[in-house]
TORBA-711460 format. One record per residue (C-alpha): residue number from 1; residue in one letter; x, y, z. Coordinates in pm, 1 decimal, always signed. Each point is the difference from the previous one (the first is absolute). Layout:
! residues N
{resi=NUM | resn=A | X=X | Y=Y | Z=Z};
...
! end
This chain:
! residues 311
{resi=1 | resn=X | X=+1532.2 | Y=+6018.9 | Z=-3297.6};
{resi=2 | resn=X | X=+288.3 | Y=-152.1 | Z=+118.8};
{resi=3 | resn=X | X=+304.3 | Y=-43.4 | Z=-202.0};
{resi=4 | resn=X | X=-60.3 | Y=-436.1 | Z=-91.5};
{resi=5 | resn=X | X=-134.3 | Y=-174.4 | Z=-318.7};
{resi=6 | resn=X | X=-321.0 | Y=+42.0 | Z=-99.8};
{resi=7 | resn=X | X=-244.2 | Y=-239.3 | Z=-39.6};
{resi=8 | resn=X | X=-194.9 | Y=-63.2 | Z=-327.1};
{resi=9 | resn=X | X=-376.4 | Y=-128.9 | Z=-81.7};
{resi=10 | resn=X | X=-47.1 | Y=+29.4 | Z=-371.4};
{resi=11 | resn=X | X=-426.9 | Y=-46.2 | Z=-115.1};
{resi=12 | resn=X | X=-2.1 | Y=-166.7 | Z=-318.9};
{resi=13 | resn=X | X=+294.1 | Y=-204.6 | Z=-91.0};
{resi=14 | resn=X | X=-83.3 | Y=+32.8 | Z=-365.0};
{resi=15 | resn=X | X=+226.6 | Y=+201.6 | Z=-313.5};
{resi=16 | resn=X | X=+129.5 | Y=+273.8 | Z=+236.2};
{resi=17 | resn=X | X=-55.2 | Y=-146.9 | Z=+349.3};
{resi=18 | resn=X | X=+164.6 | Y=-324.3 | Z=-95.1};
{resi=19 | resn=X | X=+308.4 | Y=+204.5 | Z=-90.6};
{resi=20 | resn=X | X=+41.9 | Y=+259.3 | Z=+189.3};
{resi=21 | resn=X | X=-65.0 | Y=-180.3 | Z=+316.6};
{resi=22 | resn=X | X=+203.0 | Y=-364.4 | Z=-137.0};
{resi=23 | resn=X | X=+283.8 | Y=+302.9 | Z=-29.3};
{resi=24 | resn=X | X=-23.1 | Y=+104.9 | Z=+369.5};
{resi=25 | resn=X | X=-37.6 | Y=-349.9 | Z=+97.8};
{resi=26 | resn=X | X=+294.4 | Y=-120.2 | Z=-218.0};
{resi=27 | resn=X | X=+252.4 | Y=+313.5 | Z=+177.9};
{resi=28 | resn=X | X=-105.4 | Y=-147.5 | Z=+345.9};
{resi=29 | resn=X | X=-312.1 | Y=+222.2 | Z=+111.3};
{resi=30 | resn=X | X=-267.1 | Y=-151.4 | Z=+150.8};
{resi=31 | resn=X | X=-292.9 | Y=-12.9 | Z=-218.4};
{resi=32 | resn=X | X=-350.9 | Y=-171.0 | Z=+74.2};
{resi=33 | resn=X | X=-177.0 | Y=-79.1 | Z=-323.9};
{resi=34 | resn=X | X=-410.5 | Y=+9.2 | Z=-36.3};
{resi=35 | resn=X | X=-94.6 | Y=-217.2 | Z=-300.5};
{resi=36 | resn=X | X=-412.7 | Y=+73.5 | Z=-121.4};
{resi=37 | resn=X | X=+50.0 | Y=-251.2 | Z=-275.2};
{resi=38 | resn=X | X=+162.1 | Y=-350.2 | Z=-16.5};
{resi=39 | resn=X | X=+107.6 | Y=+12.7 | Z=+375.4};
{resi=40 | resn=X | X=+36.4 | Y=-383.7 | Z=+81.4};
{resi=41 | resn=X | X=+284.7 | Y=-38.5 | Z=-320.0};
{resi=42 | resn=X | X=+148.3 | Y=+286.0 | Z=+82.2};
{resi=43 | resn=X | X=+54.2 | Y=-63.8 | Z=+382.0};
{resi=44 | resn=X | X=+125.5 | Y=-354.5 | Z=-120.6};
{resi=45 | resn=X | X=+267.2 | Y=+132.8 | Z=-223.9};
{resi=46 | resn=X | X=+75.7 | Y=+302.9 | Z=+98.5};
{resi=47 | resn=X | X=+52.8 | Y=+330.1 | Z=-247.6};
{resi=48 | resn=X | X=+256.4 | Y=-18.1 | Z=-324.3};
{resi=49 | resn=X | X=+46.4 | Y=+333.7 | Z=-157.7};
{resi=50 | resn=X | X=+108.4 | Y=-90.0 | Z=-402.9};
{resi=51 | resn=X | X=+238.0 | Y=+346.8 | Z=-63.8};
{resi=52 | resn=X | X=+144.0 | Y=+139.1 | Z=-266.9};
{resi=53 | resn=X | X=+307.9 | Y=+73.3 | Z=+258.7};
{resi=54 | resn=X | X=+0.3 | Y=-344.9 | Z=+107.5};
{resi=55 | resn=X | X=-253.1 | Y=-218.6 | Z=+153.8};
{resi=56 | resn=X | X=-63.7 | Y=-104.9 | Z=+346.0};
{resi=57 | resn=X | X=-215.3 | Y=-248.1 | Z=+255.0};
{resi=58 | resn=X | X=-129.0 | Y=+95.0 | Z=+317.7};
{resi=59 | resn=X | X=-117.2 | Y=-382.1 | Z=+94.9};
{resi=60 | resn=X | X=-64.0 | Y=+157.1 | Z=+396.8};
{resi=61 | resn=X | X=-161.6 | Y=+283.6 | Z=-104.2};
{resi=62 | resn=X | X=-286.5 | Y=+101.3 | Z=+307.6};
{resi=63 | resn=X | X=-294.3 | Y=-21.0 | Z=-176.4};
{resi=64 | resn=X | X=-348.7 | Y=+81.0 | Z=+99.0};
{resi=65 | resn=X | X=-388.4 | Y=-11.0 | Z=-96.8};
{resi=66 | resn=X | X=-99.6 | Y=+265.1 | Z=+221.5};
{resi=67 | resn=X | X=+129.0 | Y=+339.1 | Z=+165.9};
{resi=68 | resn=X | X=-157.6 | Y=-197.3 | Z=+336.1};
{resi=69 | resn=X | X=+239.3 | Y=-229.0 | Z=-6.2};
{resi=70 | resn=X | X=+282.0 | Y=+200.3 | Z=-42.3};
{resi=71 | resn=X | X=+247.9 | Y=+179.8 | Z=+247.5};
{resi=72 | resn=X | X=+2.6 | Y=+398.2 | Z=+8.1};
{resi=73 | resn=X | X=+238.7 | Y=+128.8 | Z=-204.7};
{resi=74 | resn=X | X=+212.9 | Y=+357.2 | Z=-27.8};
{resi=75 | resn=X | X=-69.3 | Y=+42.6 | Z=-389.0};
{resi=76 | resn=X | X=-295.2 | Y=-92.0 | Z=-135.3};
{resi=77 | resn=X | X=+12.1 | Y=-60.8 | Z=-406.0};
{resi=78 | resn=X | X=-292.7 | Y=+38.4 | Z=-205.7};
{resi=79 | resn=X | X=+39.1 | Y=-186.8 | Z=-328.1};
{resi=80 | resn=X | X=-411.9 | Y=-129.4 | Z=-92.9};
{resi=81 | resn=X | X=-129.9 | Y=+142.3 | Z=-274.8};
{resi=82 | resn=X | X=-217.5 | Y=+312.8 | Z=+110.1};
{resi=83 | resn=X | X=-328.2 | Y=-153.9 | Z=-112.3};
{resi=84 | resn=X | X=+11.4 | Y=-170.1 | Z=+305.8};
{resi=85 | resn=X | X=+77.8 | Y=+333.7 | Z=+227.5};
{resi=86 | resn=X | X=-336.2 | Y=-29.4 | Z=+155.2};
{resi=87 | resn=X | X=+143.8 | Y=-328.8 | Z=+243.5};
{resi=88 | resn=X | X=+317.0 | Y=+197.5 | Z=+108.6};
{resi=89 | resn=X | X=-125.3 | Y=+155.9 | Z=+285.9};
{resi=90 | resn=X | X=-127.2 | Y=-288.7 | Z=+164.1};
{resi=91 | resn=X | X=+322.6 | Y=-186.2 | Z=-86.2};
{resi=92 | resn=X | X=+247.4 | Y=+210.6 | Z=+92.9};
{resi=93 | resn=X | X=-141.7 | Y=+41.3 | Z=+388.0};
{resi=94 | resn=X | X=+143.2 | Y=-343.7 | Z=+119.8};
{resi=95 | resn=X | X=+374.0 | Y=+99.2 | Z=-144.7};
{resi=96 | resn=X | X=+50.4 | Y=+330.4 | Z=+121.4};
{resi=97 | resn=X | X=+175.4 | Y=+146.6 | Z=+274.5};
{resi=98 | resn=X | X=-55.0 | Y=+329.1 | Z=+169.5};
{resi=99 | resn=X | X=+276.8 | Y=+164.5 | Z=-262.8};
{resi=100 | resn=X | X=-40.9 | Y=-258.2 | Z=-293.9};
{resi=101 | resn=X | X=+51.9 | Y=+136.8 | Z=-333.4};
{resi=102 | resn=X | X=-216.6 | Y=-92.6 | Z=-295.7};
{resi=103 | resn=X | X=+150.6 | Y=+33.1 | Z=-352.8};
{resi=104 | resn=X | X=-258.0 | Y=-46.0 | Z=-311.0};
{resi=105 | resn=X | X=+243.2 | Y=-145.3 | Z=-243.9};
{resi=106 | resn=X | X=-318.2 | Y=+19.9 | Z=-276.5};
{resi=107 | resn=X | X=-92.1 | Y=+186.0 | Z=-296.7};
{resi=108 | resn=X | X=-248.9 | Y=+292.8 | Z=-25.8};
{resi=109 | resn=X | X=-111.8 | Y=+350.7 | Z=+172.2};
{resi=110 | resn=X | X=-86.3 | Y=+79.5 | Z=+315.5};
{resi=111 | resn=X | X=-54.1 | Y=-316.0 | Z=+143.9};
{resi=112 | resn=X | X=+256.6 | Y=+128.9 | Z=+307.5};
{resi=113 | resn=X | X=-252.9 | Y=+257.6 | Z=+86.1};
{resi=114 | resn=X | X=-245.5 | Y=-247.0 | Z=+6.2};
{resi=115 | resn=X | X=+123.4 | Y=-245.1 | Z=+251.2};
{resi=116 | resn=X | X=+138.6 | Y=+282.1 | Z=+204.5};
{resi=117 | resn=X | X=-348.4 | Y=+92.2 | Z=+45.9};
{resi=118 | resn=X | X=-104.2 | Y=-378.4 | Z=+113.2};
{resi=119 | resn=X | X=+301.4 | Y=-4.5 | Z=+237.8};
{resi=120 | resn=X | X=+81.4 | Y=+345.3 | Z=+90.6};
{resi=121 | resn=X | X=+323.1 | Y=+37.3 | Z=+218.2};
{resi=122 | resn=X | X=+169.5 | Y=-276.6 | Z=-169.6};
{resi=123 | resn=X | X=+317.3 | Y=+145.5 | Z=-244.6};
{resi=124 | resn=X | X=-105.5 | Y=-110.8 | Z=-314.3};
{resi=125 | resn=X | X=+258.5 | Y=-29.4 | Z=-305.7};
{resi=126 | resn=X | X=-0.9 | Y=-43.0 | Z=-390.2};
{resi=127 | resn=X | X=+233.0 | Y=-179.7 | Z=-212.0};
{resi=128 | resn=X | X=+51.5 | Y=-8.9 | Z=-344.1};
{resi=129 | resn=X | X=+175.0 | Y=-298.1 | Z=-142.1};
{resi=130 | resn=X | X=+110.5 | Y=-4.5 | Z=-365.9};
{resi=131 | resn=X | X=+63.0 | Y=-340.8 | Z=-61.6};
{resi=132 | resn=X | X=-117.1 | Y=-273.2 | Z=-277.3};
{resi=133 | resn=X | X=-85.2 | Y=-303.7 | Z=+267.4};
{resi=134 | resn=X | X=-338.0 | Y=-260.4 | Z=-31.6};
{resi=135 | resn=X | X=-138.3 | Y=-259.7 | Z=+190.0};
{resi=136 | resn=X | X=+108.9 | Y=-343.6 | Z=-145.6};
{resi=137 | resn=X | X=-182.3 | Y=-166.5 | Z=+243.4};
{resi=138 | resn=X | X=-71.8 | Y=+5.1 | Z=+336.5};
{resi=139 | resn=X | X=+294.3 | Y=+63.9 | Z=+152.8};
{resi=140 | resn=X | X=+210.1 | Y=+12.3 | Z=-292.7};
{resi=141 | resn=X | X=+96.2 | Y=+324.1 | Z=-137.7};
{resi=142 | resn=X | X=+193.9 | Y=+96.4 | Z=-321.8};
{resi=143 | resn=X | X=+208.5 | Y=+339.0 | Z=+30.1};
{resi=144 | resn=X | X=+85.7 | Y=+89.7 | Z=-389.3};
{resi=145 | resn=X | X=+157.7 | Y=+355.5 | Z=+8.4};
{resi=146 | resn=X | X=+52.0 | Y=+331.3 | Z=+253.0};
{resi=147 | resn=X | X=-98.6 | Y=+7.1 | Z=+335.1};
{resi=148 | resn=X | X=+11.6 | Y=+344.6 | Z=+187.6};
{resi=149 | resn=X | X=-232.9 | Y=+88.0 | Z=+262.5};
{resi=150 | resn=X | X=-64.1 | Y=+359.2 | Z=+126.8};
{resi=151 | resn=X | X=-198.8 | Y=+52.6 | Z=+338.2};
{resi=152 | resn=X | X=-203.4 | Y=+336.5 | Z=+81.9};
{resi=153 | resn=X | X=-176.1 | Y=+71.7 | Z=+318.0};
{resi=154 | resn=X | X=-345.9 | Y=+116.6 | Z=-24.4};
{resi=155 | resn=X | X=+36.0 | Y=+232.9 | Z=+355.3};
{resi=156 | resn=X | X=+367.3 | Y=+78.9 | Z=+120.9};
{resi=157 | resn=X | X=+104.9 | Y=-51.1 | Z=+372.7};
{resi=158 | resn=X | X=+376.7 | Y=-11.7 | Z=+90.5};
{resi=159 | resn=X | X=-43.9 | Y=-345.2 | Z=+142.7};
{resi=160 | resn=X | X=-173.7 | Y=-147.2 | Z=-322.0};
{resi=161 | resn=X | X=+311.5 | Y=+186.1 | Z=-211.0};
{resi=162 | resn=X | X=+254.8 | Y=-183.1 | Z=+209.4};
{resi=163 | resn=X | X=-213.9 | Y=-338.5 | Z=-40.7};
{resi=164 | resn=X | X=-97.3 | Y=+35.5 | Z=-396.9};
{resi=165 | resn=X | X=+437.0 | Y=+104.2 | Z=-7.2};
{resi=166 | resn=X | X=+32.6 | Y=-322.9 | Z=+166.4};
{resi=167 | resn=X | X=-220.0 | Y=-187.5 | Z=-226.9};
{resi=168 | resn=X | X=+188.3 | Y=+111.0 | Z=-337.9};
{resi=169 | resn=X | X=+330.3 | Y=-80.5 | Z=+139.8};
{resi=170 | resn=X | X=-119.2 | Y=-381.2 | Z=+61.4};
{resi=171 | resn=X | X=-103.2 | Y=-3.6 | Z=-356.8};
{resi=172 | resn=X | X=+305.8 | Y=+86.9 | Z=-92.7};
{resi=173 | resn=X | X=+268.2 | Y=-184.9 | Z=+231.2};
{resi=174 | resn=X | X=-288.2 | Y=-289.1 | Z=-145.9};
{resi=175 | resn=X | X=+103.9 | Y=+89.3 | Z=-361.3};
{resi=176 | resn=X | X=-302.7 | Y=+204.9 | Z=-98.6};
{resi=177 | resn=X | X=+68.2 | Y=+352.9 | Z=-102.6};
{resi=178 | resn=X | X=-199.7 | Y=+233.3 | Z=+172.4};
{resi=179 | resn=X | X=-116.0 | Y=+364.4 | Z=+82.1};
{resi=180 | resn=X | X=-195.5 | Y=+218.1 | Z=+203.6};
{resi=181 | resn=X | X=-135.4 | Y=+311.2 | Z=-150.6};
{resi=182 | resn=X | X=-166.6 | Y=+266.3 | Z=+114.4};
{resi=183 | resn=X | X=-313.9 | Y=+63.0 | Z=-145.9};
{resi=184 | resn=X | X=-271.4 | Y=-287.6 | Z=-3.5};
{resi=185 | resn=X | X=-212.9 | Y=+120.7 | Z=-295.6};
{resi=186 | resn=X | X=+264.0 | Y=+108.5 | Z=-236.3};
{resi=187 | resn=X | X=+145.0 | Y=-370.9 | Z=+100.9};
{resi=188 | resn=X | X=-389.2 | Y=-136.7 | Z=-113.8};
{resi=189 | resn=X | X=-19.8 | Y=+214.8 | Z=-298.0};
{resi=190 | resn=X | X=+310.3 | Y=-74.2 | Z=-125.2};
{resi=191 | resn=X | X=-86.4 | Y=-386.7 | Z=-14.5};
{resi=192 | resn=X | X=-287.8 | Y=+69.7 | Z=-146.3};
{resi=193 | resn=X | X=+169.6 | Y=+154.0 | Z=-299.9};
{resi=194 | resn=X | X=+89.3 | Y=-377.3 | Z=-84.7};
{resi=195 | resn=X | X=-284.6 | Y=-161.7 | Z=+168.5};
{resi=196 | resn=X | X=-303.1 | Y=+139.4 | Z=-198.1};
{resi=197 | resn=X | X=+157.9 | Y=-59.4 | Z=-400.7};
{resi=198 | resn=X | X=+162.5 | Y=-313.9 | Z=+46.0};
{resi=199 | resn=X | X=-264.1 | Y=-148.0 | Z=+272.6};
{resi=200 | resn=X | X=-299.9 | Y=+104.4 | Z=-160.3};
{resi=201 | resn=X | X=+128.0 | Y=-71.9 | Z=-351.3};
{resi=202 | resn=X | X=+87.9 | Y=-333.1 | Z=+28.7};
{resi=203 | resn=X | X=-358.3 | Y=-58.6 | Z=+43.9};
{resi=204 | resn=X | X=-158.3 | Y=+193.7 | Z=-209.4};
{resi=205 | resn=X | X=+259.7 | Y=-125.0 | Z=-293.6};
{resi=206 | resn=X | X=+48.8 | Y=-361.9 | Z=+107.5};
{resi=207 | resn=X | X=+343.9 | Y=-5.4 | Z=+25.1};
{resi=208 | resn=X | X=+316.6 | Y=+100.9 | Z=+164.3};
{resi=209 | resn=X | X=+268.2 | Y=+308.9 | Z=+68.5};
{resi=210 | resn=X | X=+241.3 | Y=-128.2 | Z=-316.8};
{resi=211 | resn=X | X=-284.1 | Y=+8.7 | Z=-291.5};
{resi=212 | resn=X | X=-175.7 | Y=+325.6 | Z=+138.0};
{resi=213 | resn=X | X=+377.2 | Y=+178.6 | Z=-7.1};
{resi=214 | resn=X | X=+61.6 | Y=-153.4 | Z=-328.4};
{resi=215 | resn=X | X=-307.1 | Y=+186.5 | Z=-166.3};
{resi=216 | resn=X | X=+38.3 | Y=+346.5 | Z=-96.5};
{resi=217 | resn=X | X=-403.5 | Y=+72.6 | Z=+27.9};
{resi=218 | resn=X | X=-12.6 | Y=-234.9 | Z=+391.5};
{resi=219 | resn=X | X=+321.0 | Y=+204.7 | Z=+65.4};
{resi=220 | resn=X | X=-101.4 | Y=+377.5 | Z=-22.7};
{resi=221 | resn=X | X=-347.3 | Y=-89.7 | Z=+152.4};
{resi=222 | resn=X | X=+233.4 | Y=-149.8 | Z=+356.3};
{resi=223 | resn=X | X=+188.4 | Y=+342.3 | Z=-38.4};
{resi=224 | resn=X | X=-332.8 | Y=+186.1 | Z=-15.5};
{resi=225 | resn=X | X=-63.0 | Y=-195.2 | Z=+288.3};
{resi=226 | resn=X | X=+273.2 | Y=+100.2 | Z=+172.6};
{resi=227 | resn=X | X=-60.7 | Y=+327.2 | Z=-118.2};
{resi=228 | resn=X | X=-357.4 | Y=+38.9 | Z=+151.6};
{resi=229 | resn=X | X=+133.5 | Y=-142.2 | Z=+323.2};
{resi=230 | resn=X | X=+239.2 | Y=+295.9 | Z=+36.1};
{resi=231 | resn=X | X=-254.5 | Y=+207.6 | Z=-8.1};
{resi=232 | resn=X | X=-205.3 | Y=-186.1 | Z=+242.4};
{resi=233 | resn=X | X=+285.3 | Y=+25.3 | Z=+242.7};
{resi=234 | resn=X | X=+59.1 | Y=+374.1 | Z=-77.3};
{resi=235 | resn=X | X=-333.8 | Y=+83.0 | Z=+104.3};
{resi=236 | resn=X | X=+13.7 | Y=-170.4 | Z=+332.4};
{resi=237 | resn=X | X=+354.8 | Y=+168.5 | Z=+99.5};
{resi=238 | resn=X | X=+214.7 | Y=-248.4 | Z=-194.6};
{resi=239 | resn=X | X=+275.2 | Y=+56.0 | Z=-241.3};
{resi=240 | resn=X | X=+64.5 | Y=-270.8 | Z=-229.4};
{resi=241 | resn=X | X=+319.2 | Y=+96.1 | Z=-221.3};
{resi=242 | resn=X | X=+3.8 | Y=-69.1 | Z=-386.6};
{resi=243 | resn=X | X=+278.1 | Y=-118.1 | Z=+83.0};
{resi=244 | resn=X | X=-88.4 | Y=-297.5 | Z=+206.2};
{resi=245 | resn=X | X=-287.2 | Y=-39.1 | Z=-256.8};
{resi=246 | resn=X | X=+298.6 | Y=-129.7 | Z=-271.9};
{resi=247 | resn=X | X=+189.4 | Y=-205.0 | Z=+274.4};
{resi=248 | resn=X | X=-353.6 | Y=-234.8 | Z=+26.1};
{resi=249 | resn=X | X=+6.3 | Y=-63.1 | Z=-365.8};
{resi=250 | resn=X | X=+348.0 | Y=-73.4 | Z=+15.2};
{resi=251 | resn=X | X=-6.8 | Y=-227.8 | Z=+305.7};
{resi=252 | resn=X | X=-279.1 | Y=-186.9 | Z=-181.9};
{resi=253 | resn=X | X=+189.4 | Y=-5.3 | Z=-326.1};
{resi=254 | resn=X | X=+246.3 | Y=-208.7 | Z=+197.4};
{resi=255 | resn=X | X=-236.8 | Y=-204.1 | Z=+175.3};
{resi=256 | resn=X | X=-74.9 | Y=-373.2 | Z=-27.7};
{resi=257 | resn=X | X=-309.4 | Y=-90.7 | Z=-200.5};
{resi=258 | resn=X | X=-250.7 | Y=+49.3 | Z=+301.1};
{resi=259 | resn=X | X=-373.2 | Y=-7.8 | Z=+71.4};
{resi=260 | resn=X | X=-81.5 | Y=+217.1 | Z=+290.0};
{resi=261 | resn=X | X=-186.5 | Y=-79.4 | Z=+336.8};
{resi=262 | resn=X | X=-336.0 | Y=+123.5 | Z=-158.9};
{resi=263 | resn=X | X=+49.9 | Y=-221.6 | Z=-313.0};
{resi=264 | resn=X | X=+50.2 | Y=-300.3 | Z=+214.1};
{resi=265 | resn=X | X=-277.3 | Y=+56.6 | Z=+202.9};
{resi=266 | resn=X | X=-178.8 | Y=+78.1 | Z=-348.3};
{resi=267 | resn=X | X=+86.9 | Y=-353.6 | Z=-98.2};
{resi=268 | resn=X | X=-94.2 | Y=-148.5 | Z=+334.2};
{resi=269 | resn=X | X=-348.5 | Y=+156.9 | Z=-2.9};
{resi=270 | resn=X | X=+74.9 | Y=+184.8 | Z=+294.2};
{resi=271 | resn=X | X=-71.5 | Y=+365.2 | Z=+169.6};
{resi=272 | resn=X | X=+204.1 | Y=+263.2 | Z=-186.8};
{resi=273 | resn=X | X=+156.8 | Y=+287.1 | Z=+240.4};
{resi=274 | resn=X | X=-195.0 | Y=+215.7 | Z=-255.7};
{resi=275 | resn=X | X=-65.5 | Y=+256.6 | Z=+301.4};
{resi=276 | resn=X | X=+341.2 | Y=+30.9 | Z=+142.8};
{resi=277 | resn=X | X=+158.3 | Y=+9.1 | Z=-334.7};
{resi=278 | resn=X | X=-312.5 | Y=+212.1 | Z=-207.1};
{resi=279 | resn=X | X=-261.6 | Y=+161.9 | Z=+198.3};
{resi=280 | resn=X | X=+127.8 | Y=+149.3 | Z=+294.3};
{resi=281 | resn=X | X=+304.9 | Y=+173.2 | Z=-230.1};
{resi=282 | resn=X | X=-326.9 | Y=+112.0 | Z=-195.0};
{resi=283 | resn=X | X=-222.8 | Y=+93.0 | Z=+263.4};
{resi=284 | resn=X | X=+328.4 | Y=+252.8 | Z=+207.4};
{resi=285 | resn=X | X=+80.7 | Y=+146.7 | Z=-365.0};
{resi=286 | resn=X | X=-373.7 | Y=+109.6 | Z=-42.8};
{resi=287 | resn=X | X=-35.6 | Y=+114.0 | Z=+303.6};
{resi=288 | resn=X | X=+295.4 | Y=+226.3 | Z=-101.9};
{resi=289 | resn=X | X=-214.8 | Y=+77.8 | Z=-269.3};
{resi=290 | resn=X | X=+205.9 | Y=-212.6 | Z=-245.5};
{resi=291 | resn=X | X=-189.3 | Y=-282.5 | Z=-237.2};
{resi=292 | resn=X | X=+245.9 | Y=-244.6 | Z=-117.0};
{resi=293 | resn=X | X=-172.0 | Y=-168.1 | Z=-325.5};
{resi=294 | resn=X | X=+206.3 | Y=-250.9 | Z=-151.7};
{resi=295 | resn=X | X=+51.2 | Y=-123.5 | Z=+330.7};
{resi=296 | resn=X | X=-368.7 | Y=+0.3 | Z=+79.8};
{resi=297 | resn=X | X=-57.0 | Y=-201.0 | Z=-307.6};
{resi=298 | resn=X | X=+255.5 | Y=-258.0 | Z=+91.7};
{resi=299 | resn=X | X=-190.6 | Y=+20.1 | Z=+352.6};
{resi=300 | resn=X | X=-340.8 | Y=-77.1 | Z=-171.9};
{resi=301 | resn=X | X=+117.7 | Y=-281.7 | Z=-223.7};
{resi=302 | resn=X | X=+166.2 | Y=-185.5 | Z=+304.9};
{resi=303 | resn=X | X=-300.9 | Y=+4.3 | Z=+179.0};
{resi=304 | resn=X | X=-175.0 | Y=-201.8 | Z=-268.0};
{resi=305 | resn=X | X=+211.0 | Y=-204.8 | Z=-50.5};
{resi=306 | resn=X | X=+19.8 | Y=-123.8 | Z=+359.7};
{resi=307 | resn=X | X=-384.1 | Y=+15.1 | Z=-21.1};
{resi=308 | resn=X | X=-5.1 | Y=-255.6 | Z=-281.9};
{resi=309 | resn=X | X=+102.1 | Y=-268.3 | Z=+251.2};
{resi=310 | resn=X | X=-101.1 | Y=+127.7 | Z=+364.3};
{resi=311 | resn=X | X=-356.2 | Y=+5.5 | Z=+27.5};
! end
């Protein structure tokens, strides 16, 4: 690709689309916007990003209700929540160009292979945001603490290197810090080390990422967690140092009083990304030959509890 800016379309302007994107927008990318929910209020006033590192309006934001309608675009961000993975395909066709990339900026396993499969040729990327960010509203989105982002690709080619390099130093000249790793899985697994206690738990427990750290019984069963998920990764090629394992509970130690993206949606009586998150880390440890209890447990109890209100 030749050397000029890259263009942007972000796919759910929600906790991490609303920010990431209003970030690129704000630094002077262009960045076309699809809305699913609340699209006539937010086209009227635009995107404003409430941040703990200072808050910001985007009241000419490009905003969109479908991919249709939308221009192609160099960089494709990926920020719905994976329980609705099954309408990507279809909506990603009228945005791409011939050497688009597509970066899932989601939670969960494997869900890189699986859209590779659906659009094979396309360079595919994951991204793994650790941030503390909800949806006020539509359009409106409060950033409350951290905000790195590290990108992956799924299948390496020395033009989709140079683009992905490309991407990360937007994010950064934007004021996002940002990385691109090596490894895609370890990037996944490593997530998940935080995803499945704090996610899951928050459920389960009713309650939120201060109280559970607080309680010495809620705070050696996230460890075990943790623990469990190490050895998940292990068995599919992954090393997960104790290490890193310590610098979680720390981070969380320090982290604003925060219900994750599953509790919200928990709240909201809506889809849980139990697969992403739970049963596909499950179902590649087993077939490793590797059964991952306490995890399955929290797996089981998730599912009924999203069963008690989707019929």
């Amino acid at each position: 690709m030749e050397n000029r800016d890259l263009t942007y379309a972000v796919l759910g302007t929600g906790a991490l689309g609303g920010y990431y994107g209003g970030m690129l927008a704000r630094g002077g990318r262009r960045v076309c916007f699809q809305v699913r929910t609340g699209f006539e209020e937010v086209k009227k006033q635009g995107l404003m990003v409430e941040s703990c590192d200072g808050d910001f309006a985007l009241p000419n934001a490009e905003i969109y209700a479908a991919t249709g309608d939308m221009p192609k675009a160099d960089v494709v961000l990926v920020c719905l929540k994976t329980t609705a993975n099954h309408l990507l395909p279809e909506m990603l066709k009228p945005i791409l160009k011939e050497d688009s990339l597509v970066i899932l900026v989601q939670n969960g396993l494997l869900f890189e292979e699986e859209l590779s499969a659906d659009l094979p040729g396309v360079p595919i990327a994951g991204a793994s945001a650790f941030i503390c960010s909800f949806k006020v509203a539509p359009g409106h989105i409060k950033h409350c603490d951290f905000g790195h982002i590290s990108f992956a690709l799924l299948n390496k080619s020395e033009a989709a290197c140079a683009l992905l390099e490309k991407v990360k130093d937007d994010f950064i000249e934007c004021g996002v810090e940002a990385s691109v790793e090596a490894d895609l899985p370890a990037l996944r697994w490593r997530k998940l080390v935080w995803n499945i206690p704090y996610n899951g738990m928050t459920v389960v427990m009713e309650t939120s990422t201060d109280k559970l750290m607080q309680d010495p019984e809620s705070r050696k069963l996230i460890k075990d967690l943790m623990l469990e998920t190490q050895q998940g990764a292990a068995a599919c090629g992954v090393t997960i140092e104790s290490e890193f394992i310590e610098k979680m509970l720390v981070y969380t130690d320090s982290m604003v009083p925060y219900a994750p993206s599953m509790k919200l949606d928990y709240d909201a009586k809506r889809p849980m990304e139990i697969k992403g998150i739970y049963s596909n880390p499950l179902k590649a440890a087993l077939q490793k030959g590797v059964e991952l209890k306490k995890i399955r447990m929290l797996e089981q109890q998730l599912y009924f509890k999203q069963s008690e209100y989707l019929k």
